[in-house]
Every structure is written in C-alpha cells, then in structure tokens.
ROZAMI-114379 format. One record per residue (C-alpha): residue number from 1; x, y, z. Coordinates in nm, 2 decimals, decimal comma. Last residue first. Layout:
n:NUM; px:X; py:Y; pz:Z
...
This chain:
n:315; px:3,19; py:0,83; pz:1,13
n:314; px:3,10; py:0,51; pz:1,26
n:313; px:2,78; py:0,61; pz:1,30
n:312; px:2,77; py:0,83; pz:0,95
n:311; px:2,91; py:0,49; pz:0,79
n:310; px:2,59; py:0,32; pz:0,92
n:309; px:2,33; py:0,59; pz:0,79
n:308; px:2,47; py:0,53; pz:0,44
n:307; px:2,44; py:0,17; pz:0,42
n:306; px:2,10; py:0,19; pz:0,60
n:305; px:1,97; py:0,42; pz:0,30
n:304; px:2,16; py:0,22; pz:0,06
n:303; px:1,97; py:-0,07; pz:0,21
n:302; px:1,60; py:0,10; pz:0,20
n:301; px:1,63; py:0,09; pz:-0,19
n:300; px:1,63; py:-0,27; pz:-0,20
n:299; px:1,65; py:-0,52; pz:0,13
n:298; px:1,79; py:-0,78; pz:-0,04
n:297; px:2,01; py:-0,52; pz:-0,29
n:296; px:2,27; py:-0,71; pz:-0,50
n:295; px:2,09; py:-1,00; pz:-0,68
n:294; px:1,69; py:-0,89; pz:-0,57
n:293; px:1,75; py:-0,53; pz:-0,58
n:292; px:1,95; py:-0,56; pz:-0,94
n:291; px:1,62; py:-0,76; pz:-1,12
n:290; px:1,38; py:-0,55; pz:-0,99
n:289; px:1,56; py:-0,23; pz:-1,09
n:288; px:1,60; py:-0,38; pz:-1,42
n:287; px:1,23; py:-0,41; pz:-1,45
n:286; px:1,20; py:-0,07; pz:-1,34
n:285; px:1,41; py:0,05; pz:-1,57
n:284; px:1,21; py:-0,11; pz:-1,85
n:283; px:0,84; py:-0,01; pz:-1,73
n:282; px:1,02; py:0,38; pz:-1,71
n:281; px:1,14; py:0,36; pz:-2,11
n:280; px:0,81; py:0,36; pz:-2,20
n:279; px:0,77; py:0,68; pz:-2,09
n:278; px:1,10; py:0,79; pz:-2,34
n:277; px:0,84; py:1,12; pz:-2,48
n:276; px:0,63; py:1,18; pz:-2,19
n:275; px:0,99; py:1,25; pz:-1,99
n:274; px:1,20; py:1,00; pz:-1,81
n:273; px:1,13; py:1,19; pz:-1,47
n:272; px:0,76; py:1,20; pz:-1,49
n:271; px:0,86; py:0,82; pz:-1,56
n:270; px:1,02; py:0,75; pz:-1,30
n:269; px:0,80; py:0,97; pz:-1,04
n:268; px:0,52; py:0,67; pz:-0,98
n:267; px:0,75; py:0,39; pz:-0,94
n:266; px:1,02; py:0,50; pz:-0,77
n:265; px:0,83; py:0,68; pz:-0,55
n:264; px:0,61; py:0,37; pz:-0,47
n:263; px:0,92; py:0,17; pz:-0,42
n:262; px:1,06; py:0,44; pz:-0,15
n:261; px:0,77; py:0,51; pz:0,04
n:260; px:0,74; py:0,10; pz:0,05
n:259; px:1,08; py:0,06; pz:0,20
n:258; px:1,00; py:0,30; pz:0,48
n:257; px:0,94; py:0,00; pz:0,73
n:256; px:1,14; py:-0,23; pz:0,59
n:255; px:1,08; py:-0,66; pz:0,59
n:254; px:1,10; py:-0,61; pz:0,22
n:253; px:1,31; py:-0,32; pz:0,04
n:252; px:1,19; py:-0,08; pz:-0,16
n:251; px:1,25; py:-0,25; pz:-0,49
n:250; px:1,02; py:-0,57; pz:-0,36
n:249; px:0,78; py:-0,39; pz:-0,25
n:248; px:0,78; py:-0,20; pz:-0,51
n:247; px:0,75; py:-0,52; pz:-0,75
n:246; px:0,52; py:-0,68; pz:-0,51
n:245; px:0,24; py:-0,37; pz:-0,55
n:244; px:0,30; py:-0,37; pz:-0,93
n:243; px:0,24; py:-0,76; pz:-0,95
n:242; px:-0,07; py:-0,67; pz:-0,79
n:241; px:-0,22; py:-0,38; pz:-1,06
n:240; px:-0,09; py:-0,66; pz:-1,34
n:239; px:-0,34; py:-0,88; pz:-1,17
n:238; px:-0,64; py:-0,65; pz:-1,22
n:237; px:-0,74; py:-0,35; pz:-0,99
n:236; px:-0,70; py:-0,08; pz:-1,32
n:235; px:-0,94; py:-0,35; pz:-1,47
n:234; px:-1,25; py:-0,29; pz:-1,22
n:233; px:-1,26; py:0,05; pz:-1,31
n:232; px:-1,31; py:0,37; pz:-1,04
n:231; px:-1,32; py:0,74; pz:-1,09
n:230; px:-1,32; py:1,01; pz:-0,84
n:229; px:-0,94; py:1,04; pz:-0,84
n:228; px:-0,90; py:1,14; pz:-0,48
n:227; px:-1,23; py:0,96; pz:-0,29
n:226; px:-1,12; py:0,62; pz:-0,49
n:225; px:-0,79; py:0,59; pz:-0,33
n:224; px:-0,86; py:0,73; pz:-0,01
n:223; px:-1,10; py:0,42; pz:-0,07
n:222; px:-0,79; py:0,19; pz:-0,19
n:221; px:-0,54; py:0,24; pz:0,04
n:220; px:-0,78; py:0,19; pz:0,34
n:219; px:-0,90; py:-0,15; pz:0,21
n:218; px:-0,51; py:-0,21; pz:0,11
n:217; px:-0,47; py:-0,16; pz:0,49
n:216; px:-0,76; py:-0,39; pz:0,56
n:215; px:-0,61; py:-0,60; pz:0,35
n:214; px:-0,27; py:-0,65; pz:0,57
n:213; px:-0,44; py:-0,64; pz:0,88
n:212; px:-0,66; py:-0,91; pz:0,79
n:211; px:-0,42; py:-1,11; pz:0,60
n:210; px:-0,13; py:-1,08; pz:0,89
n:209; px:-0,34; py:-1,15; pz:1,17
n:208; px:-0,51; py:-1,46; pz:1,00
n:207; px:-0,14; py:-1,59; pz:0,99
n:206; px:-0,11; py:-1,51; pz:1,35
n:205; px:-0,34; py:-1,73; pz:1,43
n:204; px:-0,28; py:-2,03; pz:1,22
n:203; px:0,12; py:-2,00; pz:1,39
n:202; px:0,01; py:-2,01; pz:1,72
n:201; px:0,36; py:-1,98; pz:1,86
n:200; px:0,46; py:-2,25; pz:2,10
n:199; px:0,81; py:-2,36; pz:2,07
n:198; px:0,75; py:-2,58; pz:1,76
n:197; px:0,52; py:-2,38; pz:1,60
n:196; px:0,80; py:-2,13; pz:1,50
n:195; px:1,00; py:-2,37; pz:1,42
n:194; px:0,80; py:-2,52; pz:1,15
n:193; px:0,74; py:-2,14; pz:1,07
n:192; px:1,11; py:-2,07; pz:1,03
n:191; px:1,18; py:-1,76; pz:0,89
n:190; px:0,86; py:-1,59; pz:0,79
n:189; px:0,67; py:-1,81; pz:1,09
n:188; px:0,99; py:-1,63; pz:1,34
n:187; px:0,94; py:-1,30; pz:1,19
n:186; px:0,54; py:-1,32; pz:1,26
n:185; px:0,61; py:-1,37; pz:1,60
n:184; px:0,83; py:-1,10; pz:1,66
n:183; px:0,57; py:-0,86; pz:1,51
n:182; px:0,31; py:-1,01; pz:1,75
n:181; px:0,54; py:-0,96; pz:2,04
n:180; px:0,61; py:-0,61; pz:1,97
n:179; px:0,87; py:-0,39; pz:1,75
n:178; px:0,68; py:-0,56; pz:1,43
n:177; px:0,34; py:-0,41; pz:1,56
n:176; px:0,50; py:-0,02; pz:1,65
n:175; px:0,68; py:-0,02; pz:1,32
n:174; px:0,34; py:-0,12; pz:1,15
n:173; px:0,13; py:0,15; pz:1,35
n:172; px:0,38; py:0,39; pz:1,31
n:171; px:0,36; py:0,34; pz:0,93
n:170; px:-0,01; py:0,32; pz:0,93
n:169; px:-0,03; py:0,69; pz:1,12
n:168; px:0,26; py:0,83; pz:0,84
n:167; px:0,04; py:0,73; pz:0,57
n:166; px:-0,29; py:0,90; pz:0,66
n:165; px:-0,11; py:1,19; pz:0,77
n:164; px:0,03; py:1,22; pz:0,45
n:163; px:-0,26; py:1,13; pz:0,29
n:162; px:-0,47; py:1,41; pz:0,49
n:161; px:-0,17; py:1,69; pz:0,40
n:160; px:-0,15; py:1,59; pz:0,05
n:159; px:-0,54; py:1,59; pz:0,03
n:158; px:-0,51; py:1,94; pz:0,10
n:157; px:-0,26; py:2,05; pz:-0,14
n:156; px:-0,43; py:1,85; pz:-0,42
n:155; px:-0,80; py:2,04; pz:-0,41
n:154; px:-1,11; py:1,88; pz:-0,32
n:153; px:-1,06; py:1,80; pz:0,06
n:152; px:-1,36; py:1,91; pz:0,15
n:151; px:-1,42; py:2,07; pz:0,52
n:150; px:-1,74; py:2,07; pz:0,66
n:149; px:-1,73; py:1,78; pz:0,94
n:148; px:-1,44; py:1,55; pz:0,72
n:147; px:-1,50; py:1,52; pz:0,35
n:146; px:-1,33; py:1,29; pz:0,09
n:145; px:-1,48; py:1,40; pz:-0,28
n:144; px:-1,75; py:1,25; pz:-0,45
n:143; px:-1,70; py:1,00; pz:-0,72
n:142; px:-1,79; py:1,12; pz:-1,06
n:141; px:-1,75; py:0,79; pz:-1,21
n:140; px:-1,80; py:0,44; pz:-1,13
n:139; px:-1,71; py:0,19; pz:-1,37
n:138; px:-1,84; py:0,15; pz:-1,72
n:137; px:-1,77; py:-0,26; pz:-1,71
n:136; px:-2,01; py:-0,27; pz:-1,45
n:135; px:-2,11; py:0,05; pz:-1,26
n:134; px:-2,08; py:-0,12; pz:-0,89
n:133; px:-2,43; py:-0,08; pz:-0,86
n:132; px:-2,48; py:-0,28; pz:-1,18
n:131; px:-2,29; py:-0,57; pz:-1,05
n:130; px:-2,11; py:-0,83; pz:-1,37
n:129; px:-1,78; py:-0,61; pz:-1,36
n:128; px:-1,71; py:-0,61; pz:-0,96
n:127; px:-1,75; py:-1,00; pz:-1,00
n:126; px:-1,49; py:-1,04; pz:-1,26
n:125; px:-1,27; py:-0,80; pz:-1,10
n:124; px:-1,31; py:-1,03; pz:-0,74
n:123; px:-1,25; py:-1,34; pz:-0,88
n:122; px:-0,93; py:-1,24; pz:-1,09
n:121; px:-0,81; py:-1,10; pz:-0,74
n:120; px:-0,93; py:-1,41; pz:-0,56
n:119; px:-0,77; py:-1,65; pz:-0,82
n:118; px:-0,42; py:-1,47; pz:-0,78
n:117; px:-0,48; py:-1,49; pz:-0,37
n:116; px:-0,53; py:-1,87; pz:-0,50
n:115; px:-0,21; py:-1,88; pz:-0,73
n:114; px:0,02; py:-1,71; pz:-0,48
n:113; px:-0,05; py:-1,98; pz:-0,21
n:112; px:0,03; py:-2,26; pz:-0,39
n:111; px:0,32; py:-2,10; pz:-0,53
n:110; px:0,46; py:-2,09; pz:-0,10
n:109; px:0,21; py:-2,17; pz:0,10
n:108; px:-0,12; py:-2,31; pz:0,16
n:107; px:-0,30; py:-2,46; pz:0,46
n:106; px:-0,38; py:-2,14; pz:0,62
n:105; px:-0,48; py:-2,02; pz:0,26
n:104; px:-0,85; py:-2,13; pz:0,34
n:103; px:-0,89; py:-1,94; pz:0,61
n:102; px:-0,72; py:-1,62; pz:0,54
n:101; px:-0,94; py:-1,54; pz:0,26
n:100; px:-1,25; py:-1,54; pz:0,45
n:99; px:-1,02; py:-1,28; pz:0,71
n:98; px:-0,87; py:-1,10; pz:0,44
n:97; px:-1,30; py:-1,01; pz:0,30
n:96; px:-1,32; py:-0,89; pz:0,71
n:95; px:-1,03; py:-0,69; pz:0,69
n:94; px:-1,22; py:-0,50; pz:0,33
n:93; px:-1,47; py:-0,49; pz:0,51
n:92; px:-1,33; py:-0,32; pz:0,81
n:91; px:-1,19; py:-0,03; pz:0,54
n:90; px:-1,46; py:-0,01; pz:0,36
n:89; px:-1,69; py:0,08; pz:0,70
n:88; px:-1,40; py:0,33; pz:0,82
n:87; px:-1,39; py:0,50; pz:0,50
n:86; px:-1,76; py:0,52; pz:0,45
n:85; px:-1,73; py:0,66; pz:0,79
n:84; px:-1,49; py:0,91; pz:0,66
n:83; px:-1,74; py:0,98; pz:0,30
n:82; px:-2,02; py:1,02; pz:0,52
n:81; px:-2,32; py:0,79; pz:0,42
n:80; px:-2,57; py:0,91; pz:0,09
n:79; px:-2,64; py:0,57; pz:0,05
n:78; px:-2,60; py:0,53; pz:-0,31
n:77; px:-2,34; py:0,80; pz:-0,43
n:76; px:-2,14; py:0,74; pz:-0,07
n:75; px:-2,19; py:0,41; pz:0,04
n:74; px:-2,09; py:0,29; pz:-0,31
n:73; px:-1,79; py:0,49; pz:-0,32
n:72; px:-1,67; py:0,37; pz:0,04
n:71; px:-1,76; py:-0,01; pz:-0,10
n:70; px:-1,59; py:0,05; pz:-0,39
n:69; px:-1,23; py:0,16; pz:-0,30
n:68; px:-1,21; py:-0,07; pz:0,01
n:67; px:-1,29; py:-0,40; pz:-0,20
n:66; px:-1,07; py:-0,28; pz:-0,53
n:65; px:-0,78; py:-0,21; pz:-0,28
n:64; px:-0,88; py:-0,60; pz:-0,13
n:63; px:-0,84; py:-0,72; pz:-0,49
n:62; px:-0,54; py:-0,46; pz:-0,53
n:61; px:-0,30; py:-0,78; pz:-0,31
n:60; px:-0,45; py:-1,07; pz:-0,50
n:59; px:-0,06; py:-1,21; pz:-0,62
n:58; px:-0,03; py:-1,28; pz:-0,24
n:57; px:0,28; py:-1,46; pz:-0,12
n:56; px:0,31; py:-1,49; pz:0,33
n:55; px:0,63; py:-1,42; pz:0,49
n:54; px:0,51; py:-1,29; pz:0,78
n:53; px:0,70; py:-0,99; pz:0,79
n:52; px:0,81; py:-0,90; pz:0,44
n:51; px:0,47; py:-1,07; pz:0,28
n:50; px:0,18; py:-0,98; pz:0,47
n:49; px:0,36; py:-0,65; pz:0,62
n:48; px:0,50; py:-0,55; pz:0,28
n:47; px:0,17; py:-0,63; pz:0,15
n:46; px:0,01; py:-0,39; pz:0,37
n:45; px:0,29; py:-0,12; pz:0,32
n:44; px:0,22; py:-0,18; pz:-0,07
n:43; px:-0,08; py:-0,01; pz:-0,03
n:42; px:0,00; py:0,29; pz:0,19
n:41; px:0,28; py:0,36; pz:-0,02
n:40; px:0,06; py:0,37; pz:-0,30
n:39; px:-0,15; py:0,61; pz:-0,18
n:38; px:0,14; py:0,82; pz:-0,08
n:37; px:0,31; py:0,78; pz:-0,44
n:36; px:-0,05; py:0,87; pz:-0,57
n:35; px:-0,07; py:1,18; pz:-0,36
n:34; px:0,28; py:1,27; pz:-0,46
n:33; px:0,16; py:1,29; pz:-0,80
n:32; px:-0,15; py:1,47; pz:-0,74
n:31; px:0,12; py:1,73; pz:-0,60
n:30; px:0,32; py:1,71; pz:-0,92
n:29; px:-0,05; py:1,81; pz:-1,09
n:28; px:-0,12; py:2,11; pz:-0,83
n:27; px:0,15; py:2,37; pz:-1,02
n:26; px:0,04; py:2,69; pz:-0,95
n:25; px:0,43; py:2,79; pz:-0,93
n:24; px:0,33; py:2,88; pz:-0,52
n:23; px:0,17; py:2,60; pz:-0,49
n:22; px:0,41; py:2,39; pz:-0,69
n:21; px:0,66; py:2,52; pz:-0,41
n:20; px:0,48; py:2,46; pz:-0,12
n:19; px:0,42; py:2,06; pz:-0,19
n:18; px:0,75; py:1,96; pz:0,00
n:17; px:0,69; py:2,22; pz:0,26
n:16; px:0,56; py:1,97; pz:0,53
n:15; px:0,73; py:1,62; pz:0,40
n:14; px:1,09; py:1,80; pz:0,42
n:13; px:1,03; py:2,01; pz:0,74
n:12; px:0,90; py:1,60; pz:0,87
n:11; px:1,19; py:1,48; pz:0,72
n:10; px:1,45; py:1,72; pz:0,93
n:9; px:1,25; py:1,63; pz:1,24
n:8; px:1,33; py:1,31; pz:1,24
n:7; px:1,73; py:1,37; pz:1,10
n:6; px:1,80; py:1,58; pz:1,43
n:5; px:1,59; py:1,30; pz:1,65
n:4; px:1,87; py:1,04; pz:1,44
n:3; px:2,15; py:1,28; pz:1,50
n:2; px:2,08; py:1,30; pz:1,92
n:1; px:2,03; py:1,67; pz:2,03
C-alpha cells in the first residue's frame, strides 16, 4: 500500500472518531467548535479559490456568507420551504449576487478591487439592517434546524458528520477544478494575466468563474451557517468578518487545498486553547501568525505540512 493512500485513510479514521470522545465525556460544545472550524473552512475555501487561484482581492468575502445565510432562513420561517432546498436556492443566489459583482470588478484589480468588494459588503449589512423580513437590526432568531427527508440534524454530533461531508465534497471539487483546464487557467491570470490573455485565455471569463464559484461557496458556508446556530445579525457579516476570512487564508496557506482547514482551526481553537482567562491574548497570536506566514511561510501552515511530507520521500 502506497504511504500517501496509507496517510488517506488514516485522516478519514481521524475525521470519523474525532468527535467520539466528547460524546462519550457528554461534552457536545468542543464538537460545536469543530462545526464552526468546518463552516469556516468551507468559507475561506471560496476565497482561497477567488484569491489563491485566480488571484483576485475581495475585502466583501462574508457579504455573499450573509447572502446564503439569510435567504435559506428566510425561505424557511417565511415560506415554510425545505431547509436543503432552501440550501440549494441560497446557495445559487448567493452565485448569481458574485456574478452582478463580477461584472463590474472585471476592470478592477489590485486596491481597486478590494475597496469595491469592501463597498459591497458594507452595502450589503446596511441593506440586510433596513428589511423587516430580514429582522432588522434585531436579526433573525430561532432559526430552524437543517433537515434532510425526516431526519434533524439538531444535535452537534450529527451536524459534525453533515459538515464534514459538506466540507470534504467542496474540497474535491476545488482540487478537482484547479487539477483541470480551468484551474490551469486561472493560475496563469493569478500570475500573469497580461500573459495569460496573450496566448488565448478568456481572461473576463474565467474571472466571472472565480466570483461565482467562489460566492456561491460562501453562499453555502453561510446557510449551513445559519441552520447550525439559529441566529443571524447583520454585524457578525461586517468587514472585520472578511478580514478574518483573508487572514486564515492567508495563515493556511493560499493557492492550498487544505490550507483553509488549517487557518480556520487556528483560528477558532486558539483561543479555547489560550483559556477564557488570556482570550484576548488569541487576536494577538494570530496577528503574529499573519505577520510570520507572510515573511517566512508563503504558503502558511500548509508548508510545514509539505516540508515534512517531503523529507518522509526522501526518507
């Protein structure tokens, strides 16, 4: 058996009994917390593949989250739809809302381009606060839980198991798209996009690729988002929700395909692991963490992993 099918199915033992455990200890708030690190996973995979692949800035990235996440709640308490086709219909909208965006932002890059996906999330909060139906400035509350056929996933254990299925479909689906011609594409626009054009690619095109799949991703993020916590306020999907998408990004390693597992664990279990008590500490180490990835690490967390995976083949 080859080491890397050997390693394969040694993460998915790991991801399969990680949450065992805390069931047995009666312990279903750590798995809520690898809920959130999945959630967010799935986020910041969509920026990773706007902005790691195609090289495309967007300080607007929990905009399209915000989209996805009130749309399925809103079809749900006020339409009385099924919470996975509410999924489905958030999760296209939320594509369709990148594909407006995408137009105008073809002739932007660079700063120019981060201030106006920074304008559309700003936008986008303001508006969510000034609708009654999406709750206002009260948000929406009591949010019903994600059900497939006759099964509710109400407790922590089983949405583990849906959001790590969840996470692990749009992963292959990423690695699958960036090991095609598409995904080849979009490297050659992120390196070179004058290039790029230059020996044929339809750069416009696969621009509006990279925003729609990329929000529609978010779209997803953010209704298994909503479904799990049951509560929904436009300011948790502010600017400073964004810049926390870019910074794990951006500590898991850009342009990876597991580096936005790693960011969101970072960021979600540092400061359970800092204690209540030195929290504040967590926002500082991760600040740091920023700041070392981007002098030492390019590709963040995901390099050490790559580091160490390299000596094993020469071993």
């Amino acid at each position: 058996m080859k080491k890397t099918t050997f390693l394969s199915i040694a993460l998915i033992i790991l991801a399969l009994s990680l949450p065992l455990p805390f069931l047995y200890m009666q312990k279903p708030s750590i798995v809520g917390y690898f809920n959130m690190v999945i959630l967010f996973a799935i986020g910041t995979q969509g920026l990773n593949l706007l902005l790691g692949y195609a090289g495309q800035v967007s300080l607007g990235h929990a905009a399209f989250m915000a989209i996805g996440g009130y749309i399925s709640a809103i079809l749900v308490m006020s339409y009385n739809v099924n919470s996975l086709f509410a999924i489905v219909i958030a999760t296209a909208f939320a594509g369709l809302c990148g594909l407006l965006v995408g137009f105008p932002s073809l002739r932007l890059s660079g700063f120019y381009l981060a201030i106006a996906t920074m304008a559309l999330g700003s936008a986008t909060t303001d508006l969510i606060k000034r609708l009654s139906i999406t709750g206002g400035d009260h948000g929406l509350r009591s949010i019903s839980p994600l059900k497939i056929l006759n099964f509710e996933f109400y407790s922590e254990f089983s949405k583990y198991y849906l959001f790590l299925f969840m996470m692990v479909t749009i992963f292959l689906l990423v690695k699958n798209l960036i090991n095609s011609r598409s995904g080849r594409a979009l490297r050659a626009i992120r390196d070179a996009e004058l290039t790029a054009e230059s020996v044929g690619i339809n750069v416009a095109y696969y621009k509006l690729v990279a925003f729609v799949l990329s929000s529609m991703i978010a779209g997803l993020s953010g209704a298994l988002y909503a479904h799990s916590v049951s509560y929904l306020h436009p300011n948790t999907f502010g600017l400073g929700f964004s810049i926390e998408f870019l910074a794990m990004a951006i500590v898991g390693g850009l342009g990876t395909i597991w580096g936005p597992l790693l960011g969101a664990s970072f960021w979600v279990l540092l400061p359970r692991i800092i204690g209540p008590r030195l929290e504040y500490l967590s926002t500082v180490v991760f600040g740091i963490a920023v700041i070392l990835s981007v002098m030492f690490l390019p590709y963040g967390l995901s390099e050490i992993i790559y580091r160490l995976e390299k000596k094993m083949k020469l071993r």
